[in-house]
N, C-alpha and C positions, 0 to 999 in steps of 0.2 A: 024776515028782517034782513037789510043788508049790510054786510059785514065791512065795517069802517077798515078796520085794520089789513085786511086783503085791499079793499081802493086805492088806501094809501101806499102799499105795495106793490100795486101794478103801476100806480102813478110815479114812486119813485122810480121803480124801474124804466118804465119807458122815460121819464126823463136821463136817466142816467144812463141810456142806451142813444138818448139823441145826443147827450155830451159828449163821448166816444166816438159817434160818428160825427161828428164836428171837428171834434178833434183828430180822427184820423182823416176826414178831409181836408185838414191846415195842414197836417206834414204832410200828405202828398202831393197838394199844392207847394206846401215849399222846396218839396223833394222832387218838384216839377221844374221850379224857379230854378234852381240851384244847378240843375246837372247842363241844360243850355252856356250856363256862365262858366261851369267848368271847364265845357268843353270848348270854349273860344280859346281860341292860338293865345299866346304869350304877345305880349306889343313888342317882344322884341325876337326875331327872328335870322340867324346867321349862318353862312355858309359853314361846312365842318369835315375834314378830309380822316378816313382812317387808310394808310398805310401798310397792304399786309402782303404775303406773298404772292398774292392773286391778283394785286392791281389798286389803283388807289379809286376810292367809294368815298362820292362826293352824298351830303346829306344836307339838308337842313334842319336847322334844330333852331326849339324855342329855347332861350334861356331862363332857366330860372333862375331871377338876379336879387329877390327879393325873399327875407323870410315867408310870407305870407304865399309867393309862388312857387317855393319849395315844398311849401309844407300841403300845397294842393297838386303838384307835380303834373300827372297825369292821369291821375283819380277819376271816375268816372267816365272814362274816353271807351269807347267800345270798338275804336280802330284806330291801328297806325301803321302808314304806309312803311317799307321797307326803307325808301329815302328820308324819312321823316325821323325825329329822336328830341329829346329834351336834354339839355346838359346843366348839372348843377354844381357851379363854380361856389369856392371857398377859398377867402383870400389866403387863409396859413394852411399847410399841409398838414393833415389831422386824419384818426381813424374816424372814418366816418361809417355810419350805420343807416338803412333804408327798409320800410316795409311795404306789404300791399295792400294796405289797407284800402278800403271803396275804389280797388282798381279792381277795373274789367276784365281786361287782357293780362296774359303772360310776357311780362318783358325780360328782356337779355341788358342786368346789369355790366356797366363798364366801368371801373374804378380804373383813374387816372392819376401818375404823378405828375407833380409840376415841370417836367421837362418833357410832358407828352407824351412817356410811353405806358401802356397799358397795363397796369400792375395784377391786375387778375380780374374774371368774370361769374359773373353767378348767369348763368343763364336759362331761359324759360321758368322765369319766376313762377309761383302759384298766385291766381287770382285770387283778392282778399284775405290773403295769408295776412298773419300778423307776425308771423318768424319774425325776429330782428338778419336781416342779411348786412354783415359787415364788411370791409374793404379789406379787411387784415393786414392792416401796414396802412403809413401816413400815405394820404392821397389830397390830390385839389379841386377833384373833380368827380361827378357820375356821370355819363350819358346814359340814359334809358334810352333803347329802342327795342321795335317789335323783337316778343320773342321767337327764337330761331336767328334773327338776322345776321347775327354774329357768326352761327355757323355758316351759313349762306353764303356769308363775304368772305369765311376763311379767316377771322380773326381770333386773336390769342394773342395772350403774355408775353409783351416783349415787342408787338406793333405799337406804332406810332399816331399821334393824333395830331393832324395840324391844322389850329386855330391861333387865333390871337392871345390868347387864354395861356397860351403854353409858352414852353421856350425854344417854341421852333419858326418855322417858313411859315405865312400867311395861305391859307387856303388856293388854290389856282381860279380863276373870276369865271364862271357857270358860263 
């Protein structure tokens, strides 16, 4: 005699084994979609001078000018060059806070005040950390770039940044 309730069994199971793989075939697929999009540059992209004892270090950086490009920063990027960096401008000087969430890489935060100068650094973040990392003190600014760079270039608390952003000189034209 064959045993209904084992059929029924293995039948649900394999179908609830091919739900699963369905469904873990849609997030990967979207999880496919998704990291391409992240990783396109920002539409907006501008020259960006840091100021330290060593020399002034010309960068480009994409802005993040948009809640929605903030809040995707740099997430997902699996490299950035030395010259390269994101800056996330805010129009009132505020403590602001940043994590790592679905970032790849280690980056070297730069919390800036509204007159340019460098208020302090977290640097060589941990990838996919969720620490909350804060600015400790009103700032108007962050620039992410690779971490280490900051050591590299020799900057610190109390260098200068100069963008249009700030209340200094316009960057020097590439």
């Amino acid at each position: 005699m064959i045993d209904l309730r084992n059929m029924r069994g293995a039948a649900f199971g394999a179908a609830l084994l091919a739900v699963v793989a369905l469904g873990a075939a849609a997030v990967l697929s979207a999880g496919q979609k998704a990291v391409p999009e992240a990783t396109a540059p920002a539409a907006q992209e501008e020259r960006l001078e840091l100021i330290t004892a060593s020399g002034v270090h010309a960068l480009d950086v994409e802005i993040a000018a948009t809640p929605e490009k903030q809040a995707l920063g740099l997430m997902y990027r699996t490299s950035l060059a030395d010259t390269k960096g994101m800056l996330f401008p805010h129009e009132e000087p505020t403590e602001l806070s940043m994590w790592m969430r679905n970032t790849y890489i280690p980056l070297d935060m730069v919390f800036i005040r509204p007159d340019g100068t460098i208020h302090r650094i977290e640097a060589r973040t941990e990838p996919f950390s969720e620490r909350i990392i804060a600015s400790e003190g009103p700032v108007s600014a962050v620039l992410e770039i690779a971490g280490g760079a900051a050591e590299r270039m020799g900057l610190k608390p109390g260098d200068k940044v100069r963008h249009p952003l700030f209340a200094t000189e316009p960057p020097s034209k590439p």
